[in-house]
C-alpha positions as a Markdown table, in Angstrom:
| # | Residue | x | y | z |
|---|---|---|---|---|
| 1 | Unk | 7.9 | 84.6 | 26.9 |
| 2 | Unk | 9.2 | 83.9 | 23.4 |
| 3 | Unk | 13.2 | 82.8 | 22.9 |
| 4 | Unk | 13.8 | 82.7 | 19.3 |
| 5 | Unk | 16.1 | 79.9 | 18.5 |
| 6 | Unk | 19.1 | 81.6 | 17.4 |
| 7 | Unk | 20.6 | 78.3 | 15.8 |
| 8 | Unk | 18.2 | 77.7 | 12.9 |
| 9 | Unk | 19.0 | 73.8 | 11.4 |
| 10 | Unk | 20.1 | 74.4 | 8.1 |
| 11 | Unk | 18.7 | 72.0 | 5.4 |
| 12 | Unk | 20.8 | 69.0 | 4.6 |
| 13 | Unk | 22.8 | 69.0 | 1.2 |
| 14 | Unk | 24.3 | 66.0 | -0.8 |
| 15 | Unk | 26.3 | 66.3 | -3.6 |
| 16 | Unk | 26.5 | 63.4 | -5.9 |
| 17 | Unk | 29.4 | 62.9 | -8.5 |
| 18 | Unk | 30.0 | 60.0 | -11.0 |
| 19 | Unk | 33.8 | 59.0 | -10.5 |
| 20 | Unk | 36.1 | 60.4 | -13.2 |
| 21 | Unk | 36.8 | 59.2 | -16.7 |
| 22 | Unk | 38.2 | 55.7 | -16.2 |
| 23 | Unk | 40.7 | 53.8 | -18.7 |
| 24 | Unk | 37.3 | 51.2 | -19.3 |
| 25 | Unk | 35.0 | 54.4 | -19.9 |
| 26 | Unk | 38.2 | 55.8 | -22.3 |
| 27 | Unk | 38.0 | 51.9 | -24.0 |
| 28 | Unk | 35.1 | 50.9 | -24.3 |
| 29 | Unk | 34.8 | 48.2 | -21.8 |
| 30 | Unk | 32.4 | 47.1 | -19.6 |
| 31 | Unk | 33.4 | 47.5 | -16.0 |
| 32 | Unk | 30.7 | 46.8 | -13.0 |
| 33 | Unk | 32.8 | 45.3 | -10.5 |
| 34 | Unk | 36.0 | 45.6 | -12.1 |
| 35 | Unk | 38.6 | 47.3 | -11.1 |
| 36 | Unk | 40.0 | 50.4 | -13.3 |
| 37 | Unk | 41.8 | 53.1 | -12.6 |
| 38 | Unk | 41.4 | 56.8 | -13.5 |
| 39 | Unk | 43.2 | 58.6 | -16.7 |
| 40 | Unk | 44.6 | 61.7 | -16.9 |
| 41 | Unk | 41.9 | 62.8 | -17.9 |
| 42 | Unk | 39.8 | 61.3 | -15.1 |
| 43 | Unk | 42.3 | 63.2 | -12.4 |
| 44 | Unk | 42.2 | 66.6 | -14.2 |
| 45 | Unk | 38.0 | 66.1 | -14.3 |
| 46 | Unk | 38.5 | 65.5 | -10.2 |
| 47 | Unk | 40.6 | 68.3 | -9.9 |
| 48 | Unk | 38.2 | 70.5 | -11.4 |
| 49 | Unk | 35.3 | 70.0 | -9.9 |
| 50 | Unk | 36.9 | 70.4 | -6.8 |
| 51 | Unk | 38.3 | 73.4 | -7.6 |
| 52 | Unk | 34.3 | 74.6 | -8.9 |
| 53 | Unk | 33.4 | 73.5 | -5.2 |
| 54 | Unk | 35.7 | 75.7 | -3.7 |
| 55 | Unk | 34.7 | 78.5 | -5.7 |
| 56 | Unk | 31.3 | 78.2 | -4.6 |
| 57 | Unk | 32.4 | 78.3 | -1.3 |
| 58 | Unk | 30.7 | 74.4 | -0.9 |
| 59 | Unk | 31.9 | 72.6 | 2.5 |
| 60 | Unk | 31.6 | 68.9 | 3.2 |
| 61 | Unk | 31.8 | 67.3 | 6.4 |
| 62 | Unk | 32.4 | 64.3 | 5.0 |
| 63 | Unk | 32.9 | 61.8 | 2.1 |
| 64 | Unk | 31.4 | 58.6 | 1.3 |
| 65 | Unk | 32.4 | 56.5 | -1.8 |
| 66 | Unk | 32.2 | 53.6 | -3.5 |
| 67 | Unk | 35.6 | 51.7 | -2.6 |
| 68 | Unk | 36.8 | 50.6 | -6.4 |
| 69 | Unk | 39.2 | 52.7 | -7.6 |
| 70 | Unk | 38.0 | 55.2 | -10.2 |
| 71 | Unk | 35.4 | 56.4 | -7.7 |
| 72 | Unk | 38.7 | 55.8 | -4.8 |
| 73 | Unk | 41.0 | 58.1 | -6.6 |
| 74 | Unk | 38.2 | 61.0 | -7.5 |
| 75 | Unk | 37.2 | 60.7 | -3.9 |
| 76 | Unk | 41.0 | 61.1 | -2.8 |
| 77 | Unk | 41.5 | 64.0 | -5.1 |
| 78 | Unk | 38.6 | 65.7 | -4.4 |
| 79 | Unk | 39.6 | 65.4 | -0.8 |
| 80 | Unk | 42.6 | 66.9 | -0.7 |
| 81 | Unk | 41.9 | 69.6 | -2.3 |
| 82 | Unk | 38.8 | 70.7 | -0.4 |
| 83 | Unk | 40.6 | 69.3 | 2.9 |
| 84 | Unk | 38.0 | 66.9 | 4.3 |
| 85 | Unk | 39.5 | 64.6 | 6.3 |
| 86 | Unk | 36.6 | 62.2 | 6.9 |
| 87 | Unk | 36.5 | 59.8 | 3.7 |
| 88 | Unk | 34.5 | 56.7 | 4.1 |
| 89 | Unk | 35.0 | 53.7 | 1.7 |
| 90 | Unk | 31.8 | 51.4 | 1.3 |
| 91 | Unk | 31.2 | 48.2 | -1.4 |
| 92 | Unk | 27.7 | 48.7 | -0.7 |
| 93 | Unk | 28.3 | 52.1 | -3.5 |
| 94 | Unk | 29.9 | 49.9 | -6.4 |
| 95 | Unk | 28.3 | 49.9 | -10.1 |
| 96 | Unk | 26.2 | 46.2 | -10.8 |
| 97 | Unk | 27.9 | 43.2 | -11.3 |
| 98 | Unk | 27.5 | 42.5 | -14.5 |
| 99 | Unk | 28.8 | 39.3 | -13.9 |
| 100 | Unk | 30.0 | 37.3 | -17.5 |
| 101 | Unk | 29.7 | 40.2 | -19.3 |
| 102 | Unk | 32.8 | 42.1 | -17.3 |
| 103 | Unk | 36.0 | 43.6 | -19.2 |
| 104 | Unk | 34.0 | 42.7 | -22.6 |
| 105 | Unk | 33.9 | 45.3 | -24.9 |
| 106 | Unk | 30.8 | 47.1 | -25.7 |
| 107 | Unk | 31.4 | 47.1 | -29.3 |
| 108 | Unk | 31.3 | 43.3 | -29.3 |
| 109 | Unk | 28.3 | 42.6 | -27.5 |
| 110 | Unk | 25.9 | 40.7 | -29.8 |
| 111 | Unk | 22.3 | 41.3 | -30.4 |
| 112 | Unk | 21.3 | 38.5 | -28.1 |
| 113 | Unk | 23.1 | 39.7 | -25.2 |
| 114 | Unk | 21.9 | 42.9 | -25.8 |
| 115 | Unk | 18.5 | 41.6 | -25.6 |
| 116 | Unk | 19.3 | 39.3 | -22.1 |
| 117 | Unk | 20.6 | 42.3 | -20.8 |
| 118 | Unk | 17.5 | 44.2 | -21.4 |
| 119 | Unk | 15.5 | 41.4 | -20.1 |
| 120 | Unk | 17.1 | 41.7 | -17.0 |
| 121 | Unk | 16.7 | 45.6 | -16.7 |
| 122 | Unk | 13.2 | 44.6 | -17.4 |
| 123 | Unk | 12.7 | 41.7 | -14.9 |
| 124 | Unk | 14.4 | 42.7 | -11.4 |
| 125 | Unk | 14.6 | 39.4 | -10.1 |
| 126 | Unk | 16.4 | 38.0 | -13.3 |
| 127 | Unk | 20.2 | 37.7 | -12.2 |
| 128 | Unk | 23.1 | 38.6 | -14.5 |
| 129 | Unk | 24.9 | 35.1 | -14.3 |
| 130 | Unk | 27.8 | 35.4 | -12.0 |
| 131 | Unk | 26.5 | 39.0 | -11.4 |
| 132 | Unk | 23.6 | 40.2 | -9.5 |
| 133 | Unk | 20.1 | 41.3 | -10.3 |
| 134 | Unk | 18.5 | 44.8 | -9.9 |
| 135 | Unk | 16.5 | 44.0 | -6.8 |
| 136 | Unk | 19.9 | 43.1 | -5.1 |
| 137 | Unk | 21.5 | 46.2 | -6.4 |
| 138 | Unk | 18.4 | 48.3 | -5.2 |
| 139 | Unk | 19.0 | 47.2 | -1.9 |
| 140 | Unk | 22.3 | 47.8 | -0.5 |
| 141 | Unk | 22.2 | 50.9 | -2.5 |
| 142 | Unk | 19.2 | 51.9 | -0.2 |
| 143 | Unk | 21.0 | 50.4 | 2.7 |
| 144 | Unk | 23.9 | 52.4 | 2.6 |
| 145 | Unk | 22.1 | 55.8 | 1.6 |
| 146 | Unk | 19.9 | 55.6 | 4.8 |
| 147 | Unk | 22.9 | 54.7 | 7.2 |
| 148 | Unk | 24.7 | 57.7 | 5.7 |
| 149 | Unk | 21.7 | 59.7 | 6.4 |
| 150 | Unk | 21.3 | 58.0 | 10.3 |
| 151 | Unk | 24.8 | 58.9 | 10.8 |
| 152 | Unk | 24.5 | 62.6 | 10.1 |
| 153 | Unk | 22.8 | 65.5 | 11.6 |
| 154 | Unk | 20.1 | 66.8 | 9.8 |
| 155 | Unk | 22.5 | 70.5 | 8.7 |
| 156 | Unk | 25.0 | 68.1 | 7.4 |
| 157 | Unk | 26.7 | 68.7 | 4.4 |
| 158 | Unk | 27.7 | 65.2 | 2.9 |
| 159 | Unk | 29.4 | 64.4 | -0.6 |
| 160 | Unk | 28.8 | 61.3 | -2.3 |
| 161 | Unk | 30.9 | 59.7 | -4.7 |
| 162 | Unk | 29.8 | 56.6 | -7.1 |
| 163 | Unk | 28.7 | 55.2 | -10.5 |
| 164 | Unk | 25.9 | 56.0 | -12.9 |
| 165 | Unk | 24.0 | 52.8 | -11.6 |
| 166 | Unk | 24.6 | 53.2 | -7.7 |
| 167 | Unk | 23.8 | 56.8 | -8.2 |
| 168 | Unk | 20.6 | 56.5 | -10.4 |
| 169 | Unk | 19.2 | 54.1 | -7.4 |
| 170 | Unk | 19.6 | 56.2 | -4.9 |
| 171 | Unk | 18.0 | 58.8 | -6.6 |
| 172 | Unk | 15.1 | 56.7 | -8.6 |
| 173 | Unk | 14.9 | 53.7 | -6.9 |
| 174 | Unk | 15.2 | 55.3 | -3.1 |
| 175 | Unk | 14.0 | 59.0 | -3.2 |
| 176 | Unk | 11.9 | 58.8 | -6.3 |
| 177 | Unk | 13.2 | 61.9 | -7.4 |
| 178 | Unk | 15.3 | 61.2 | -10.9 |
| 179 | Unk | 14.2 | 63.8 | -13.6 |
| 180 | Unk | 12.6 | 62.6 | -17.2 |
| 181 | Unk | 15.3 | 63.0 | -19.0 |
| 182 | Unk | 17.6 | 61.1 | -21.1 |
| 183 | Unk | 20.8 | 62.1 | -19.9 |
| 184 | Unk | 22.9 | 59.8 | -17.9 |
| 185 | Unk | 25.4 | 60.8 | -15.0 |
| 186 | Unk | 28.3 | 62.7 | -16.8 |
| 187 | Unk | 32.3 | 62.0 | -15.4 |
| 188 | Unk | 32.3 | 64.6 | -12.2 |
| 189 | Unk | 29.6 | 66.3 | -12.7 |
| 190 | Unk | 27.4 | 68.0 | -9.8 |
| 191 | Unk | 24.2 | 66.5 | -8.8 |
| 192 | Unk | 22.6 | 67.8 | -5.6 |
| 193 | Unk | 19.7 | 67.2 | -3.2 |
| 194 | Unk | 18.3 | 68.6 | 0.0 |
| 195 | Unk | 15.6 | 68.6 | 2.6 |
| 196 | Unk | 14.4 | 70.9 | 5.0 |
| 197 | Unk | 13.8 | 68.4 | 7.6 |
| 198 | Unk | 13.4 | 64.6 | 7.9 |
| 199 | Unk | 9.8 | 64.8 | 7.9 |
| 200 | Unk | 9.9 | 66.4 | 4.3 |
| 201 | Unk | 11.1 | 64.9 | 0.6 |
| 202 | Unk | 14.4 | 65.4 | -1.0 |
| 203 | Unk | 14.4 | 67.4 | -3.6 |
| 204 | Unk | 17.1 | 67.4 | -6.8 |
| 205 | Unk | 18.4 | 70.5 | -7.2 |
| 206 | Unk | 21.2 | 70.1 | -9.6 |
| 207 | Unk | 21.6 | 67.2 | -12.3 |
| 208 | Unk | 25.1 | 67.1 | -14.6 |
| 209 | Unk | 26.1 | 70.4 | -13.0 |
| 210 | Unk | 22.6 | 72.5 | -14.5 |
| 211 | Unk | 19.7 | 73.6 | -12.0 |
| 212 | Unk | 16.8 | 72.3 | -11.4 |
């Protein structure tokens, strides 16, 4: 006799938002591990796309965010407003160290640094000095991503909230799945992926708040 299961799994969604504008993003400076709060602006950015996921009726079970505290502070707002009481603070979700070149300002990098830098974007094993190198980053980016995903069940609905690096490795680097495009992760925008199951690949459904 057939029993139809009345309690189909829903796929699992992640959102994925880039803190808010930070007073280093509003200046010009270089942050990685440093620590910088939000600006107004930066708040009013979290407050808003909080209030865009409650109008599309968008519930998280939980939150998981990098623990410095521009990503801190959007992850607080956002929070609050949606009332998720499960906020999760991890290192393992930080920008790269970029080491030396930290709380320098973009518009005084020379050509030569310019050029290290790019060397070590090029060569993963090449370590910014007193920073870390991309394999490193890589890692406990992927480390973190697939304990959130053991932790959860499979209809989970999990928000995510980081930097333009920790967030381009999960989605390049660990799911393979960033789009060809030039754009880089906007201040509070919406990124999204799903699966059906564990057996099948994520897919990117949203990238700076526009459909896949």
């Amino acid at each position: 006799m057939y029993i139809p299961n009345l309690r189909r799994k829903q796929p699992v969604k992640i959102a994925l938002i880039r803190h808010g504008e930070s007073e280093a993003n509003k200046n010009g400076i270089i942050q990685g591990h440093l620590d910088f709060s939000l600006t107004e602006k930066g708040k009013q950015q979290a407050i808003e796309i909080a209030s865009n996921l409650l109008k599309k009726e968008m519930h998280f079970q939980k939150i998981y965010s990098s623990d410095l505290s521009r990503a801190k502070e959007t992850a607080e707002i956002i929070a609050e407003k949606l009332k998720i009481a499960d906020l999760n603070f991890d290192a393992r979700l930080r920008e790269f160290n970029l080491g030396i070149f930290q709380g320098r300002n973009n518009y005084e990098m020379t050509e030569e640094e310019k050029k290290f830098l790019q060397s070590c974007w090029a060569d993963h094993t090449k370590r910014v000095p007193e920073g870390e190198n991309v394999v490193e980053m890589k890692t406990r980016v992927k480390n973190i991503f697939d304990e959130i995903i053991q932790e959860n069940d499979e209809d989970s609905n999990i928000l995510i909230i980081g930097h333009g690096g920790s967030l381009y490795h999960i989605l390049h680097s660990t799911l393979l799945i960033f789009p060809e495009t030039n754009e880089w992760f906007e201040n509070c925008k919406f990124n999204a992926i799903f699966r059906v199951s564990e057996k099948d690949n994520w897919k990117l459904t949203y990238f700076n708040d526009k459909k896949m």
